[in-house]
Backbone bond lengths (Angstrom), bond angles and torsions (degrees), N, CA, C in turn:
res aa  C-N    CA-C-N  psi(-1)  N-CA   C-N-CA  omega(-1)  CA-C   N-CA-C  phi
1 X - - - 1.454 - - 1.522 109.38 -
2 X 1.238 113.76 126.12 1.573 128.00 168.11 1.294 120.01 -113.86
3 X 1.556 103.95 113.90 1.325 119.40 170.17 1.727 129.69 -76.02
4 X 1.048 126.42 128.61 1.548 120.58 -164.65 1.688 89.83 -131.21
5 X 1.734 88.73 100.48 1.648 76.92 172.29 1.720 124.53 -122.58
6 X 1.523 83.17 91.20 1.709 99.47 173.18 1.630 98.72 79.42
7 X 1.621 138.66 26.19 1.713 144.28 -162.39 1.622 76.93 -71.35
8 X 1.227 124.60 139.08 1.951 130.47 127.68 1.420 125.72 -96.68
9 X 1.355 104.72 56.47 2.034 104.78 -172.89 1.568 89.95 -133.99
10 X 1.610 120.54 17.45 1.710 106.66 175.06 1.236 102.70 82.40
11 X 1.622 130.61 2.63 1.831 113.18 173.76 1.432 129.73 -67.05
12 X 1.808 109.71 -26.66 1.388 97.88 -160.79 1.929 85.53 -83.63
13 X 1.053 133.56 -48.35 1.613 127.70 135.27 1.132 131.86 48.36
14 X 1.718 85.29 -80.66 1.468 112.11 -167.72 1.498 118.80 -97.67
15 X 1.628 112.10 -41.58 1.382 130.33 136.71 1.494 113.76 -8.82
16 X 1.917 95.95 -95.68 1.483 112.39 164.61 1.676 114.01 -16.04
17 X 1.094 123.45 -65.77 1.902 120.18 -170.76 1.487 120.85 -73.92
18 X 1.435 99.97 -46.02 1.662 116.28 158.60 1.697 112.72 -21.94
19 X 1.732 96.16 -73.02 1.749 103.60 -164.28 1.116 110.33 -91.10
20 X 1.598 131.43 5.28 0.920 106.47 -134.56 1.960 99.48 -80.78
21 X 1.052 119.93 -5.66 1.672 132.61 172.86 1.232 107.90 -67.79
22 X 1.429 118.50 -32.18 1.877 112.52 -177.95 1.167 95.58 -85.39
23 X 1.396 105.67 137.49 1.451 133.82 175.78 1.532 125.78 -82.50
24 X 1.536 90.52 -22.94 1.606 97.95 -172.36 1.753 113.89 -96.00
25 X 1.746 103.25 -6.35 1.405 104.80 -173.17 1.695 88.89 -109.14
26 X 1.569 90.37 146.46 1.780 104.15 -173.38 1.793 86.10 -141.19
27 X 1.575 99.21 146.16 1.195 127.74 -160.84 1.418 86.81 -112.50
28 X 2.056 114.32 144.33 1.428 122.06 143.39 1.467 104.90 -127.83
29 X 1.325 106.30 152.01 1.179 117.47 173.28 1.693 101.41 -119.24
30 X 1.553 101.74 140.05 1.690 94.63 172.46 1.571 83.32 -161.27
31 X 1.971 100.62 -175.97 1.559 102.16 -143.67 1.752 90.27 -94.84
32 X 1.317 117.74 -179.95 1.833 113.76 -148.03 2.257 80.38 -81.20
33 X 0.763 118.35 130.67 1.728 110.44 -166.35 1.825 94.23 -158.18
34 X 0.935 98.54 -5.88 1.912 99.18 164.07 1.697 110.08 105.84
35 X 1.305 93.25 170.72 1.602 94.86 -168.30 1.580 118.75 -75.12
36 X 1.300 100.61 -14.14 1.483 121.63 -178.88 1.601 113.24 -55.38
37 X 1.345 104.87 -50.94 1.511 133.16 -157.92 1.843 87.22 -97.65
38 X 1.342 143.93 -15.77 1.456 134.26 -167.55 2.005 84.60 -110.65
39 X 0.918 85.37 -15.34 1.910 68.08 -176.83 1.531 101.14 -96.06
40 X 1.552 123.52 -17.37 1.280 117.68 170.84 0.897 113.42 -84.58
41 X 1.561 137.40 -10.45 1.176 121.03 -159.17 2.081 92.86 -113.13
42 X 1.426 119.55 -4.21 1.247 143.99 162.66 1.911 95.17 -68.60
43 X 0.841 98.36 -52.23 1.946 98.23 -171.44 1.514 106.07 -69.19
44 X 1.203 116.59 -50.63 1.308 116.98 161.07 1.508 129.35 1.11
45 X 1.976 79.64 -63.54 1.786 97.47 -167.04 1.207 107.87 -87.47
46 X 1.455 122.21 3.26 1.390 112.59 -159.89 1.767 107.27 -93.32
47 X 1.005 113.33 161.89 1.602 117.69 -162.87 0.964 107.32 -151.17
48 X 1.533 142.55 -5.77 1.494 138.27 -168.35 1.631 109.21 -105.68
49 X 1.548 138.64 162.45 1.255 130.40 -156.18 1.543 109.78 -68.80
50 X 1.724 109.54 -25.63 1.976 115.98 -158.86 1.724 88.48 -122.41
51 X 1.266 121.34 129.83 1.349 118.87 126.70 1.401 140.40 -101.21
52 X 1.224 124.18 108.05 1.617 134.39 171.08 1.404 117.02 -62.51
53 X 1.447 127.80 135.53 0.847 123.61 -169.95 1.889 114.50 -102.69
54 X 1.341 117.97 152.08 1.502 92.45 -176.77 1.320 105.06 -162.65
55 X 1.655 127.91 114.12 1.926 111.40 176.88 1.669 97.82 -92.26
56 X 1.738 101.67 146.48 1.000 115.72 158.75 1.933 134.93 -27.62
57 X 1.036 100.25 -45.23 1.535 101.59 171.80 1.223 116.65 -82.59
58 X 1.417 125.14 11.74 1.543 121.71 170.12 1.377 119.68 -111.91
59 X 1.613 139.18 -179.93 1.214 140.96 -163.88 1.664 117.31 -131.49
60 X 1.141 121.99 78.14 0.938 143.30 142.41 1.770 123.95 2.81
61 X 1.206 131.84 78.61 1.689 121.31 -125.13 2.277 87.58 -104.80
62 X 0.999 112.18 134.57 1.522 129.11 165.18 1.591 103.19 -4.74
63 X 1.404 124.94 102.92 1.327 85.32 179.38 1.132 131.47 139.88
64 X 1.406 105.13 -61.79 1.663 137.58 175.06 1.726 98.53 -44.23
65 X 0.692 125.37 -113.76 1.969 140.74 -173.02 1.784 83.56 -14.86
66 X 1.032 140.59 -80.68 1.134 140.44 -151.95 1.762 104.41 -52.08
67 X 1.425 118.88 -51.90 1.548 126.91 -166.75 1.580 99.65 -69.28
68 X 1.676 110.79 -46.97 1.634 101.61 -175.66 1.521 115.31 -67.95
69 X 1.367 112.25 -37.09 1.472 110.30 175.43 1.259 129.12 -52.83
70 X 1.912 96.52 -33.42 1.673 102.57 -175.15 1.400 114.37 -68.99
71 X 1.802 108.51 -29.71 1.211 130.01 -163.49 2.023 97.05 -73.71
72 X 1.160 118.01 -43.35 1.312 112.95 -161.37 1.724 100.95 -84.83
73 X 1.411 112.16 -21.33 1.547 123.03 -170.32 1.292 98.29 -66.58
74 X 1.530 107.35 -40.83 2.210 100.89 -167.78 1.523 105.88 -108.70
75 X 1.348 121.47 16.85 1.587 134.28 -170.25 1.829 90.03 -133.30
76 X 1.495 123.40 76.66 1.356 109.60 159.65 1.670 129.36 -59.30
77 X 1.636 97.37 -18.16 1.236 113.34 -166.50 1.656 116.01 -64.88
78 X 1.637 98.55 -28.69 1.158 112.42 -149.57 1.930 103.34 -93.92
79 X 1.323 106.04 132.27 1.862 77.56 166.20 1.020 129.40 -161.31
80 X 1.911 102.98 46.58 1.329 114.09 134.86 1.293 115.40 -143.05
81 X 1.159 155.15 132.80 1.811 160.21 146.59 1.314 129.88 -111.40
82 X 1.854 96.68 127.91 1.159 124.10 162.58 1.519 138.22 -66.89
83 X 1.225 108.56 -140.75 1.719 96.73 174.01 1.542 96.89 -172.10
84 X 1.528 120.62 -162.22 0.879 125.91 179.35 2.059 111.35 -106.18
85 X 1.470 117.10 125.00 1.253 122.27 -162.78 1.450 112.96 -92.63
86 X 1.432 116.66 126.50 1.401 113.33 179.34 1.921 102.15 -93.01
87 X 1.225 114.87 118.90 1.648 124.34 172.29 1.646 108.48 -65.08
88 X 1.484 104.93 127.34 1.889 103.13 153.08 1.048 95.59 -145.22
89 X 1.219 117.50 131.55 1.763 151.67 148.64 1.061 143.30 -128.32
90 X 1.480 111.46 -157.02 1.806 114.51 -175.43 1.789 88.95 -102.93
91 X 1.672 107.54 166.46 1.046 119.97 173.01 1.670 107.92 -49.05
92 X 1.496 113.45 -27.18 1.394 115.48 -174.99 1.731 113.13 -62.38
93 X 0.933 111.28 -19.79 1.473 126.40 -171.76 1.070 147.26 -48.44
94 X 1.597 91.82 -30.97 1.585 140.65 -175.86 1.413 108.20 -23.76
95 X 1.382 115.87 -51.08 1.636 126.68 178.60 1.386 121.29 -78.42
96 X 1.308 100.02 -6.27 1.700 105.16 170.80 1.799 116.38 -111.90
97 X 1.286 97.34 -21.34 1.753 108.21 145.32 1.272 122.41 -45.99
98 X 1.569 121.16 -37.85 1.221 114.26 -147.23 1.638 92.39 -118.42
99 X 1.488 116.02 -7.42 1.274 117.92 178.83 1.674 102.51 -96.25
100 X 1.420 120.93 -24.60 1.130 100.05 -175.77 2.083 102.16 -94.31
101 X 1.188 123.01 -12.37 1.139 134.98 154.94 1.618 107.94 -32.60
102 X 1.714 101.84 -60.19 1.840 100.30 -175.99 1.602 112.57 -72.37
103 X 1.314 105.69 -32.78 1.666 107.20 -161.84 1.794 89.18 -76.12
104 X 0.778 115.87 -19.53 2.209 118.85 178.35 1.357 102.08 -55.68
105 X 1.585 123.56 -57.43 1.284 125.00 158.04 1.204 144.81 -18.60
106 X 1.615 110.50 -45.87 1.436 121.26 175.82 1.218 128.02 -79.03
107 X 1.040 126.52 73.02 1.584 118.15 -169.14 1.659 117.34 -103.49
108 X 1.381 112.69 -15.48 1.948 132.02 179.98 1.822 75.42 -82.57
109 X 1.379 95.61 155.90 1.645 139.20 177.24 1.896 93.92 -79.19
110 X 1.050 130.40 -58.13 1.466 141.91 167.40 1.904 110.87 -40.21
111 X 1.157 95.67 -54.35 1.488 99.96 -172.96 1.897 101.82 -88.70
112 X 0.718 139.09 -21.62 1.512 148.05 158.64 1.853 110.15 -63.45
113 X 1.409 112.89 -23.28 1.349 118.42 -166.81 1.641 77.11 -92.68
114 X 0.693 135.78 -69.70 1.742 140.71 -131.09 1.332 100.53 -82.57
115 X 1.220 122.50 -38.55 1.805 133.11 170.20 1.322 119.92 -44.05
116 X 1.678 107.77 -38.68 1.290 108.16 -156.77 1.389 123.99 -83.36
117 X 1.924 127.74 6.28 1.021 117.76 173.23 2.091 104.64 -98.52
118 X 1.604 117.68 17.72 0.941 134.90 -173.34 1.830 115.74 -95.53
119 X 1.654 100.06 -35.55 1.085 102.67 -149.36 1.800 101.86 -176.66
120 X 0.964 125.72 164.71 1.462 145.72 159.45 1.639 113.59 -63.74
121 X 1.478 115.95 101.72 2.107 101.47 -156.53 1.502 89.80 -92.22
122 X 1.944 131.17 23.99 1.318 121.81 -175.35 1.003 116.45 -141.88
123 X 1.411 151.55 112.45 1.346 133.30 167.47 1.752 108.88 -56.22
124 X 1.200 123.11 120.67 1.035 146.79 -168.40 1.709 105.39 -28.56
125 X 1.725 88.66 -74.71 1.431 91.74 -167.46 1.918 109.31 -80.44
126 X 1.276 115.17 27.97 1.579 111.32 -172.29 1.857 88.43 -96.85
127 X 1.218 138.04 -25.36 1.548 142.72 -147.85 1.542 97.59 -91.10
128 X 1.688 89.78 156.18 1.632 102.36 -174.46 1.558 83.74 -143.23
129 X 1.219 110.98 150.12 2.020 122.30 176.25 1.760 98.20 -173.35
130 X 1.506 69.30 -176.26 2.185 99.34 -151.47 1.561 82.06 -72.63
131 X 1.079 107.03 140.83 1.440 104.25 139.57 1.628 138.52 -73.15
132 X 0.769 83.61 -22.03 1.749 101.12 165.03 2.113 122.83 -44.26
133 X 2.030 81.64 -39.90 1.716 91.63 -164.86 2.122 101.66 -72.52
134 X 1.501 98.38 -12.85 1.547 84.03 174.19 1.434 100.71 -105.41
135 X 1.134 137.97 9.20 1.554 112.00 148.47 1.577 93.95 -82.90
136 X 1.217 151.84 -73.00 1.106 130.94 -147.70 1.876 125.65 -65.58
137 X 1.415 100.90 -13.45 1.765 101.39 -174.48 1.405 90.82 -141.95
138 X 1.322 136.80 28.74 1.545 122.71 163.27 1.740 123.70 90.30
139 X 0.994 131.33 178.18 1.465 124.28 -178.02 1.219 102.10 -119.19
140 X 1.750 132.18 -146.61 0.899 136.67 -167.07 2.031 111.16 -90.76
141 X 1.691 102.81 136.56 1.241 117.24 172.90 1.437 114.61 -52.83
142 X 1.436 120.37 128.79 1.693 104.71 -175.18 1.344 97.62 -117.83
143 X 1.725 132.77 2.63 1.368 132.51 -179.52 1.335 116.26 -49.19
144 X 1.280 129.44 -10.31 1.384 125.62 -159.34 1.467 132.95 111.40
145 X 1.582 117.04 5.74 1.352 135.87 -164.46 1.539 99.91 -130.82
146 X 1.770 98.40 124.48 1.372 110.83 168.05 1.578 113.83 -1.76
147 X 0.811 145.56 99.06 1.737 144.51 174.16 1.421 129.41 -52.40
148 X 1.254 105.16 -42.60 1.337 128.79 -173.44 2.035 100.37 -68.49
149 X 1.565 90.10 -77.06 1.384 98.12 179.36 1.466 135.83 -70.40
150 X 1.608 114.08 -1.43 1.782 130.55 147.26 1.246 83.10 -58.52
151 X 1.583 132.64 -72.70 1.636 131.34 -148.16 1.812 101.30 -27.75
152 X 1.593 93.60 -61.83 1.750 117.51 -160.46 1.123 93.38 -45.85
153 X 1.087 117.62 -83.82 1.653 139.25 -174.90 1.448 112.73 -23.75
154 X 1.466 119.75 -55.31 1.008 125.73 159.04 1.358 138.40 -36.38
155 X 1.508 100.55 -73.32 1.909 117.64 157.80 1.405 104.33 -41.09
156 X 1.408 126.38 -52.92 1.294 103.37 -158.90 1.176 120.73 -69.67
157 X 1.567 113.41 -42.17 1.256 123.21 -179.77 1.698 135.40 -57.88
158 X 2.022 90.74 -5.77 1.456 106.52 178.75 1.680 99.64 -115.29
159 X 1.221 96.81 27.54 1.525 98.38 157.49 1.914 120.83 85.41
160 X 1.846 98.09 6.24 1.241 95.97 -169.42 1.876 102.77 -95.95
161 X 1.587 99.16 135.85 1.716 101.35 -175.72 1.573 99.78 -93.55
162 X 1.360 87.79 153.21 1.240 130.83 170.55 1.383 151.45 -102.36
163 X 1.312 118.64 121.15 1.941 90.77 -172.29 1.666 100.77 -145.29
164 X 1.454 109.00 -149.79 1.214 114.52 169.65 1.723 116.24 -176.80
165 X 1.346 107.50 127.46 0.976 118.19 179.39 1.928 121.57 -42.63
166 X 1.093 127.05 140.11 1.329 106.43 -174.03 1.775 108.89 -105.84
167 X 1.562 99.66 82.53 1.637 100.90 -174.67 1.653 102.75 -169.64
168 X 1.061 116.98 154.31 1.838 114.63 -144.14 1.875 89.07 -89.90
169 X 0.960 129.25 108.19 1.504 149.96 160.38 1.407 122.41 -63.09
170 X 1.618 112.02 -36.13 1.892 119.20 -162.53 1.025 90.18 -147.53
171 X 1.424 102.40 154.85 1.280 144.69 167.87 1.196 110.74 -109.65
172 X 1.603 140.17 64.71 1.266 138.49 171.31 1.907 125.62 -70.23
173 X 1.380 96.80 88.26 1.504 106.78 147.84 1.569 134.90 -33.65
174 X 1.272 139.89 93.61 1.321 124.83 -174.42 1.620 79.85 -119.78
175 X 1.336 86.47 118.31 1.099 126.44 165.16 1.760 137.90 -77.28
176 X 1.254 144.43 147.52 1.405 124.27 167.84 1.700 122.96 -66.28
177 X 1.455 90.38 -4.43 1.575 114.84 -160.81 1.722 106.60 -86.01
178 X 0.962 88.69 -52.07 1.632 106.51 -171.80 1.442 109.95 -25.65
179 X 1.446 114.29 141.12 1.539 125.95 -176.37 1.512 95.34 -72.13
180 X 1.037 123.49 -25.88 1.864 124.72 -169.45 1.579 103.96 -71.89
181 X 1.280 109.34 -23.63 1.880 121.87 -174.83 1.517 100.60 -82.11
182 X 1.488 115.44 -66.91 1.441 125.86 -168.71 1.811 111.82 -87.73
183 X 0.927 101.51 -24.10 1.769 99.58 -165.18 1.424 119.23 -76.12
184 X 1.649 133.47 103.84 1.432 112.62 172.23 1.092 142.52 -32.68
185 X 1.233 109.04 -28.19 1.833 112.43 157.38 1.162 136.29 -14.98
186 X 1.842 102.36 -61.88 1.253 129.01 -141.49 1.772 81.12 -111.31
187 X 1.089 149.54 9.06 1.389 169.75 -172.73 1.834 97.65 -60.46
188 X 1.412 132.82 150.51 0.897 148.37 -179.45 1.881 115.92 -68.37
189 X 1.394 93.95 -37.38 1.591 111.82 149.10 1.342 136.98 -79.91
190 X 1.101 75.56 -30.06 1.990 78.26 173.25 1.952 104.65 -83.41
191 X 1.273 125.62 -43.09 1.309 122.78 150.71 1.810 104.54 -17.58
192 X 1.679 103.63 -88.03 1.626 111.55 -165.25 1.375 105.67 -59.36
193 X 1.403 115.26 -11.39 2.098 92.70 -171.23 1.628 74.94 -103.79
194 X 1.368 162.68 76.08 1.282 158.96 110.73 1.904 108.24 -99.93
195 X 1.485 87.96 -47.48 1.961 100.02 171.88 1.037 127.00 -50.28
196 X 1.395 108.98 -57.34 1.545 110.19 -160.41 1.885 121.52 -65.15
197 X 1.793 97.79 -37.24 1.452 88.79 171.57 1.348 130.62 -78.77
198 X 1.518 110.08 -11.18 1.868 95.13 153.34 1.503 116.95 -104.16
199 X 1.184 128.49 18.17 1.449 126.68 128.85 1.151 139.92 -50.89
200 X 1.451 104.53 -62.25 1.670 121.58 174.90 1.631 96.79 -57.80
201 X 1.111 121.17 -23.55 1.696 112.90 -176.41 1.655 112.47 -80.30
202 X 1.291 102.98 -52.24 1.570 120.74 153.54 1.413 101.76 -32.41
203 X 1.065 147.70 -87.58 1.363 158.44 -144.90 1.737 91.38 -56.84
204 X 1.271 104.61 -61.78 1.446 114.41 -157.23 1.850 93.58 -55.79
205 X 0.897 87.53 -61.96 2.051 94.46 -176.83 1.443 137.36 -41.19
206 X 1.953 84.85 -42.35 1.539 86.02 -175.37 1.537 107.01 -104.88
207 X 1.245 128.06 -12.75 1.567 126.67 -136.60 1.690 83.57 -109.71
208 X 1.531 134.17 138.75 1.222 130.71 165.00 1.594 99.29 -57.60
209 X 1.693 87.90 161.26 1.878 93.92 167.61 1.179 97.24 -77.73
210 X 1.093 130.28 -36.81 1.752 125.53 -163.52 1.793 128.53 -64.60
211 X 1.572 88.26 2.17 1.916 114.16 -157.12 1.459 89.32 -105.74
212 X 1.711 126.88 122.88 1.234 95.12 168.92 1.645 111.29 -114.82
213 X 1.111 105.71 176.97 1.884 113.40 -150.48 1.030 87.83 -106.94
214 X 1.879 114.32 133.26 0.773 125.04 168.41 2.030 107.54 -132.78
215 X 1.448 116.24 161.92 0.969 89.04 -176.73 1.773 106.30 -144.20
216 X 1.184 93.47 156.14 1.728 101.85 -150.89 1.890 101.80 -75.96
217 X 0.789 131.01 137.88 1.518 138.39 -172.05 1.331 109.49 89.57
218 X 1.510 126.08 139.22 1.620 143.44 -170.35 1.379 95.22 -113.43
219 X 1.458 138.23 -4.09 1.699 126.49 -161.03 1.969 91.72 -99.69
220 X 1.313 91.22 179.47 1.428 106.07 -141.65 1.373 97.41 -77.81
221 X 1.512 135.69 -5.12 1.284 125.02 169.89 1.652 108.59 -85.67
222 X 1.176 109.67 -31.01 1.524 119.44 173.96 1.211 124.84 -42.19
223 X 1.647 110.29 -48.11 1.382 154.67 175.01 1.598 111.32 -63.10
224 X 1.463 104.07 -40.90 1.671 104.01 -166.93 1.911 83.83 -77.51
225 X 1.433 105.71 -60.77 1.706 105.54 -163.34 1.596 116.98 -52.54
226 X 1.396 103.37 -17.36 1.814 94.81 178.86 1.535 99.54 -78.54
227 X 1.287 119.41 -29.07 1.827 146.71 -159.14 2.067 81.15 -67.35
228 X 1.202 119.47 -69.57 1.511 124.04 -178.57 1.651 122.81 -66.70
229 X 1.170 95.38 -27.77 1.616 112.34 174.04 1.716 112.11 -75.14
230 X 1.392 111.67 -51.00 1.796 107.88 153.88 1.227 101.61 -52.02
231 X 1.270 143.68 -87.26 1.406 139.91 -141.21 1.074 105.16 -39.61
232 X 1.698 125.58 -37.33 1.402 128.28 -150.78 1.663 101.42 -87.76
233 X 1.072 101.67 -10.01 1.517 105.15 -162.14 1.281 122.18 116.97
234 X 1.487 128.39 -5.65 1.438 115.68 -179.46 1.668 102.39 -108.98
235 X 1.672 99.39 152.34 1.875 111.40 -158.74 1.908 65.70 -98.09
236 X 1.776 108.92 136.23 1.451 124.45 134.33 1.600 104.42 -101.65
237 X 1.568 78.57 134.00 1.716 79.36 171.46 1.639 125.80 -83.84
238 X 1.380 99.55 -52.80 1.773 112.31 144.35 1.562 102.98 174.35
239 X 1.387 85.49 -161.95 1.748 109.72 -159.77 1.312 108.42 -59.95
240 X 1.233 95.99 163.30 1.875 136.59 151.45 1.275 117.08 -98.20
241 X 1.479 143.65 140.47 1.687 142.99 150.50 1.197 112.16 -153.03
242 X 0.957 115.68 -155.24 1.601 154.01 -165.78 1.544 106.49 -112.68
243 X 1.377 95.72 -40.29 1.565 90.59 -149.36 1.891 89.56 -100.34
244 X 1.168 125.81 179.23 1.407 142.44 166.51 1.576 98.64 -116.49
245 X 1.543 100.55 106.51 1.402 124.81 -144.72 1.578 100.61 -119.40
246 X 1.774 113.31 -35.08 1.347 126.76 -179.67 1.924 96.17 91.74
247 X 1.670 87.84 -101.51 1.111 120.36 177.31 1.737 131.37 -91.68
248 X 1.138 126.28 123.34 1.664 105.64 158.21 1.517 102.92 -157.08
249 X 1.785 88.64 135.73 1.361 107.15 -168.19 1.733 110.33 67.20
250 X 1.121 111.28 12.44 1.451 108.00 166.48 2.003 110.35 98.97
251 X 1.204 84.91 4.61 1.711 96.00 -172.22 1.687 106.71 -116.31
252 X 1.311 114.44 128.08 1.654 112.45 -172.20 1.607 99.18 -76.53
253 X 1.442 99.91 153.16 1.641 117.13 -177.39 1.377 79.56 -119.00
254 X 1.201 80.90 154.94 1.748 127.37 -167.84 1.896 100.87 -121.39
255 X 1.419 105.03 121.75 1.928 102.77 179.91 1.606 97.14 -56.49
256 X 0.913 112.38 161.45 1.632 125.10 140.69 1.422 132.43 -30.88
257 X 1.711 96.71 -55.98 1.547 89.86 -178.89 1.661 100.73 -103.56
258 X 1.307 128.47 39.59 1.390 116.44 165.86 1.561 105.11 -122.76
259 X 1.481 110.11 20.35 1.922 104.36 178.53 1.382 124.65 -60.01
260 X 1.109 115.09 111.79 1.362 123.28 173.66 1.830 118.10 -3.57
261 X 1.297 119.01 169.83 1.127 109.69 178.15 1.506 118.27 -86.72
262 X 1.295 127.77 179.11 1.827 108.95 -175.60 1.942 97.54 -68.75
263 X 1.136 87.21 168.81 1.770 102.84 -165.94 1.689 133.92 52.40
264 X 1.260 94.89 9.93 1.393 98.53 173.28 1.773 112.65 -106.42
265 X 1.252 129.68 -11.24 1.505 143.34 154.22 1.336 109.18 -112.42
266 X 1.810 90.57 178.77 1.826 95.61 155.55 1.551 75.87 -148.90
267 X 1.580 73.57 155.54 1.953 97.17 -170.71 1.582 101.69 -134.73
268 X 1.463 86.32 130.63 1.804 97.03 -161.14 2.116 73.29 -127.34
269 X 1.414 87.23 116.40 1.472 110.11 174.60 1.544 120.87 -77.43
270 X 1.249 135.13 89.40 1.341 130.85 -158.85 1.858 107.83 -118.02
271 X 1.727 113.19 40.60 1.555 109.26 -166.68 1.792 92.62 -108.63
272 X 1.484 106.01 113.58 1.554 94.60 169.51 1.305 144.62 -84.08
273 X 1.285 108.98 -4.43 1.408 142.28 177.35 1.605 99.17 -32.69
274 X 1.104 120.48 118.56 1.838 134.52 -176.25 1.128 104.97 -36.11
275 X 1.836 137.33 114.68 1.129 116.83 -162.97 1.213 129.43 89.93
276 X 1.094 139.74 -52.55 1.620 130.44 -140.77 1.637 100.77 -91.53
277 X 1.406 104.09 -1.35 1.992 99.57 176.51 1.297 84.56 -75.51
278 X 1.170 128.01 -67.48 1.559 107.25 -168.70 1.495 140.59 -43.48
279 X 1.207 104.59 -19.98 1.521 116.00 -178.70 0.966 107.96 -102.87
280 X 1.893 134.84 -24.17 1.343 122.39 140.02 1.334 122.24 -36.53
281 X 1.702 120.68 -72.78 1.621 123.71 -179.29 1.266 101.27 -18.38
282 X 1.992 111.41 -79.86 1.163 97.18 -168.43 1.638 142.68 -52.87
283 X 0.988 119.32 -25.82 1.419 149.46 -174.01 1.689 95.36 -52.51
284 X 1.737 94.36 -57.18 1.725 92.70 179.38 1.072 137.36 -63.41
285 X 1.604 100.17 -40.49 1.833 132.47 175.38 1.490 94.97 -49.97
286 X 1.584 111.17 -43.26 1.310 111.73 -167.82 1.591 123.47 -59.52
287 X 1.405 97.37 -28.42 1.773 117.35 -171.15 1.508 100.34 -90.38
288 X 0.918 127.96 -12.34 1.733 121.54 175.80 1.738 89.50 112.82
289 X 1.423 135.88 10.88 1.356 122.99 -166.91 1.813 100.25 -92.27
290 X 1.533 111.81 122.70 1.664 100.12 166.20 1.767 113.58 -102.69
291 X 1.247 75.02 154.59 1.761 97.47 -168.52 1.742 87.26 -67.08
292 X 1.890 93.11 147.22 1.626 121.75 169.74 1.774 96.13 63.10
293 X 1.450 121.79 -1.43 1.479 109.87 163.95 1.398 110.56 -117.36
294 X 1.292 129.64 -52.57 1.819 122.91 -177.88 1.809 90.62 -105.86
295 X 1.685 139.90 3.92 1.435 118.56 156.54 1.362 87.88 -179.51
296 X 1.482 95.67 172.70 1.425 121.56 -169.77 1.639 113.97 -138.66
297 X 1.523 114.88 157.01 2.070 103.61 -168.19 1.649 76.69 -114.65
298 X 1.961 98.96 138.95 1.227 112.39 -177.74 1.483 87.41 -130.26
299 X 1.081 130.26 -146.41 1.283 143.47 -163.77 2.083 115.98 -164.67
C-alpha cells in the first residue's frame, strides 16, 4: 500500500506508471493533511496479521521482519516489538544519540511500561504489532500530538505488552529534515499535552487519595505540569529540589534530602536534565521508596 499524501513533485504520477502492472501494490491518493492521517489511511488497507512500521529514509537491517515475526509467533502475549536501534546523524544529534542510547536499554515489557511517561520507549519506525490492536484501541492520533507516542501511551494503558527483541533491527537516519526536528507536533508541548492525560489517570488509579503528590523539580517545566495536572483533576501539593525554595507557586518545597519517609508522599519525578531520572530512581530505591508505589519518573 502507497500512501500519497497531497506530494506536488509528480510522485503519485510516477508511482502510478511504475506499478501500475503489480497487482498486489494499490495506490491512495488523499489531500497533503499530515502524516498522522497517511499512516491511517495506510492501516486501512492493511489486511495481513503484523504491521511493521518503516520511513523511507531509514534502513531496514537483514533480518528484521523475520526476528519480529518469530518473536510475536511464540510470544501470543506480546503485541507489539521493537529491537535494538543503530543512530546516524549530524554532529547536532548528540541528544538523539543519547536518547536512542536509553531507549536500547529497554527491552523487558516492565521497563518499557515505566519509561513511557519520560519519553517515547520506541523509535517509531523500528516496531512491528498485531493488527488486531488497531481494530481494538484505534490507530494513530491526528489532533496534533506526537502520533506515535499517544499510540504507546495509549496501548499501554489498555493493557497491551510490549517488548523488544535484543538485536539491531534499524538503521535510523536523523536527519535535519525530519518532521520530529521541524514539526509542532513533535514540540516539547505537544510531548506534555499527549502525557499528562494518561498520567493524571495513572495518578488517579494507582496513588491513594490519602498520599499527597508531590513533585520533584521547582523549574518552570515542573511548574507548567503540576499547572496541567490540577486542571486535569489531580491536587499537587508541592515540590521537590535542591534548592531551599520555601515556596513556589504558592506550594512549600520540601529539600531533597528531607523527603518524607516511604508512604507518607508520592513523588512524581518531573527533572529533565540529561540523566538526572536516573539518579533520582536511585536516590529513592535508596531511601526504601518503590517505584509506581511511593513515585514514579516522568519527564
Amino acid at each position: 500500500m502507497l500512501v500519497d499524501n497531497g506530494s506536488n513533485d509528480g510522485t503519485f504520477d510516477s508511482v502510478a506508471t511504475r506499478y501500475r502492472v503489480h497487482h498486489r501494490i494499490r495506490l491512495a491518493h488523499e489531500p497533503q493533511i499530515g502524516i498522522a492521517h497517511a499512516l491511517n489511511t495506510g492501516l486501512k488497507w492493511c489486511s495481513g496479521e503484523y504491521i511493521a512500521r518503516m520511513d523511507a529514509d531509514d534502513i531496514c537491517l537483514p533480518g528484521r521482519l523475520e526476528r519480529q515475526v518469530a518473536h510475536l509467533d511464540s510470544n501470543p502475549s506480546v503485541g507489539l516489538v521493537s529491537g535494538i536501534v543503530l543512530h546516524q546523524g549530524q554532529e547536532e544529534s548528540e541528544g538523539m544519540a543519547y536518547y536512542v542510547e536509553q531507549i536500547n536499554k529497554l527491552l523487558k515489557s516492565e521497563d518499557i511500561r515505566k519509561y513511557r511517561f519520560i519519553d517515547s520507549p520506541f523509535a517509531h519506525p523500528s516496531v512491528m504489532f498485531r493488527k488486531e490492536l488497531i481494530d481494538q484501541f484505534g490507530g494513530y492520533n491526528t489532533s496534533g500530538v506526537p502520533e506515535d507516542y499517544e499510540l504507546w501511551l495509549r496501548w499501554i494503558e489498555s493493557g497491551v505488552k510490549m517488548e523488544k527483541i535484543n538485536e539491531e533491527v534499524l538503521l535510523w537516519n536523523d536527519l535535519p529534515t525530519r518532521l520530529s526536528r521541524n514539526h509542532p507536533n513533535y514540540s516539547r508541548d505537544s510531548f506534555e499535552s499527549a502525557r499528562i492525560p494518561y498520567l493524571q489517570r495513572w495518578l488517579r488509579s494507582y496513588v491513594r487519595p490519602d498520599k499527597p503528590i508531590f513533585i520533584w523539580g521547582g523549574g518552570k517545566f515542573s511548574r507548567q505540569k503540576a499547572k496541567m495536572l490540577e486542571e486535569a483533576g489531580t491536587r499537587i501539593h508541592g515540590f521537590i529540589d535542591v534548592l531551599d525554595k520555601g515556596l513556589v507557586d504558592g506550594k512549600p518545597v520540601i529539600h531533597f534530602t528531607n523527603i518524607p519517609p516511604p508512604g507518607s508522599i508520592f513523588i512524581l519525578s518531573s527533572v529533565s536534565n540529561r540523566g538526572k531520572f536516573q539518579e533520582i530512581r536511585e536516590h529513592l530505591i535508596a531511601k526504601g521508596h518503590a517505584e509506581e508505589l511511593d513515585f514514579i519518573i516522568s519527564s
